[in-house]
C-alpha positions as CSV (number, residue, x, y, z in Angstrom):
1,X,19.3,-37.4,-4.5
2,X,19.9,-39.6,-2.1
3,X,23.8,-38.9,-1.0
4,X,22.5,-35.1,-0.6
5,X,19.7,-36.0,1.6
6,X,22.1,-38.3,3.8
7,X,24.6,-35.5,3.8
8,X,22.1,-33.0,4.9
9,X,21.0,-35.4,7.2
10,X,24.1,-36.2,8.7
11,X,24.7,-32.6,10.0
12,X,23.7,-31.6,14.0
13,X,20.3,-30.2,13.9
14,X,21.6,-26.7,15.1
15,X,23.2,-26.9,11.7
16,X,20.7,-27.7,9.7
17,X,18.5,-24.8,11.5
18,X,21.2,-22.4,10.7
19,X,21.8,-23.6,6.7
20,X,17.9,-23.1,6.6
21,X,17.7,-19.7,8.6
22,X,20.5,-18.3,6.3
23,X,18.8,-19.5,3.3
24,X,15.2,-17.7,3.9
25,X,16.9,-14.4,5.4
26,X,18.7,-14.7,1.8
27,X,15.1,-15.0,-0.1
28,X,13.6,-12.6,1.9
29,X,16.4,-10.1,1.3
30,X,16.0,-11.0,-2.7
31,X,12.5,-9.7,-1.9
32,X,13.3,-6.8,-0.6
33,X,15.7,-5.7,-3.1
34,X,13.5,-5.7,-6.1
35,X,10.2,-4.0,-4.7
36,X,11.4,-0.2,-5.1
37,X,8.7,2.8,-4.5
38,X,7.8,3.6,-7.7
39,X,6.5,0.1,-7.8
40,X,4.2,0.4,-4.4
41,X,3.3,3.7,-5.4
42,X,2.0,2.4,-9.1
43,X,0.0,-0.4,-7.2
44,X,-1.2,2.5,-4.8
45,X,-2.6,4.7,-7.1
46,X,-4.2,1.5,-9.4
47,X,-6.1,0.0,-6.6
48,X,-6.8,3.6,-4.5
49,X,-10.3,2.9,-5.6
50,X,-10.7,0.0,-3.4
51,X,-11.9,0.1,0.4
52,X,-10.2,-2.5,0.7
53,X,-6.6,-1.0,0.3
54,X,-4.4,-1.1,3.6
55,X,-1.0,-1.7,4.5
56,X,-1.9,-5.4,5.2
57,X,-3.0,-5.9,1.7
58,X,0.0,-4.0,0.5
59,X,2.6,-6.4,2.6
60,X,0.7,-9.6,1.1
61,X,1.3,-8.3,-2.2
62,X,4.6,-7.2,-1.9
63,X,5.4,-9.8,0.8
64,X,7.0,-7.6,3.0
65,X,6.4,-6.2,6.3
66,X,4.0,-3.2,7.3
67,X,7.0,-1.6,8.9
68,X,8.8,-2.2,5.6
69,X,6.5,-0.2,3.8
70,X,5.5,2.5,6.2
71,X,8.6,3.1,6.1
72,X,9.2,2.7,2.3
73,X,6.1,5.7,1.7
74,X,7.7,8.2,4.5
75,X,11.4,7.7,3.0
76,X,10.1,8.9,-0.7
77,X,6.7,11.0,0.3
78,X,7.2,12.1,3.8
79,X,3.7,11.4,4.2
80,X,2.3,8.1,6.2
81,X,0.3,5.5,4.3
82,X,-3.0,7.0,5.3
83,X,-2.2,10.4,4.5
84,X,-0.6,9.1,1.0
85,X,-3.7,6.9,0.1
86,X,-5.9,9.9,1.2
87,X,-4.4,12.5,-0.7
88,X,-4.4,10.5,-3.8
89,X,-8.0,9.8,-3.4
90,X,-8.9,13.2,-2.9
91,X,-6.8,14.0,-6.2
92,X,-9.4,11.6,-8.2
93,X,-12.3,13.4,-6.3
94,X,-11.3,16.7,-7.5
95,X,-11.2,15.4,-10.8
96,X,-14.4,13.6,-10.9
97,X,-15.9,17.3,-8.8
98,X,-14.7,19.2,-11.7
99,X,-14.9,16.9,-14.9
100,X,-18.3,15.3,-14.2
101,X,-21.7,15.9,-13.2
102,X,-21.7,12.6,-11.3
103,X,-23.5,12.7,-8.1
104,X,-21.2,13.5,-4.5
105,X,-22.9,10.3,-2.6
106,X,-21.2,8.7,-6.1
107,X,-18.1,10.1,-6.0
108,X,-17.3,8.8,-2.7
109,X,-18.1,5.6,-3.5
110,X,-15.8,5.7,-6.6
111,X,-12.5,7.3,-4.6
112,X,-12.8,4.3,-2.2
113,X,-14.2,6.0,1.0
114,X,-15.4,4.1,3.3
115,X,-18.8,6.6,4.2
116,X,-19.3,10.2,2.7
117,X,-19.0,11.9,6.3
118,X,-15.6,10.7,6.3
119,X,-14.8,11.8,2.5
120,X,-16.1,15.1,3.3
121,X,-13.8,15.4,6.3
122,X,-10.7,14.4,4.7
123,X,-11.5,16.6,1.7
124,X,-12.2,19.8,3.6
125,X,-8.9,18.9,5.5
126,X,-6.9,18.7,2.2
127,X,-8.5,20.9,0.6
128,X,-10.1,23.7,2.8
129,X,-13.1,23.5,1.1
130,X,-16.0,21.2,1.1
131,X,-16.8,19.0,-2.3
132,X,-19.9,20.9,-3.5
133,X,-17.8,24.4,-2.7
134,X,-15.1,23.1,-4.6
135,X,-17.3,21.7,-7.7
136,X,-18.6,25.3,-7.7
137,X,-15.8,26.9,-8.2
């Protein structure tokens, strides 16, 4: 409309910068306000399969910050998102170790490690115990 646009217009351009600054901290806090945890943590565990999972992909997604989230995961789990995406990775391990015959080399794949030296690290330090001990159990 064209008396809108010569209103806007009209205004100093400090006020136009501040109209505009107000507006986008008011999207952004809209944002904010309706990702809760459960909602990360859902999208967590769905894509914890993926290698390509990080905190990057999660603030895309969610479009917030990494600091937002970070925080978000060590509000509700105490844990950091690492240590969250790790021990729910390792959960699905154990359940593939003890359910199925697959192969380790394939299981690692599957959980969304990266190599198997680091799955077998992060298993035997959640777990104590390496995959094959633990399978045998």
């Amino acid at each position: 409309d064209f008396e809108i646009t010569n209103k806007i217009l009209s205004q100093p351009l400090a006020g136009i910068r501040s109209d505009i600054n107000q507006i986008i901290d008011y999207v952004s806090s809209l944002k904010h306000t309706k990702t809760n945890f459960d909602d990360l943590y859902a999208y967590i565990k769905e894509n914890c399969n993926s290698s390509e999972l990080s905190l990057k992909v999660l603030a895309d997604v969610f479009s917030m910050s990494q600091s937002s989230i970070t925080r978000m995961i060590q509000d509700n789990t105490k844990f950091s998102f690492k240590e969250l995406l790790s021990n729910i990775r390792i959960e699905n391990a154990k359940d593939l170790l003890k359910n199925t015959d697959l192969p380790i080399d394939k299981i690692c794949e599957m959980t969304g490690f990266s190599n198997k030296r680091t799955f077998f690290r992060v298993f035997k330090m959640v777990t104590g115990t390496t995959p094959g001990e633990y399978r045998k159990r």
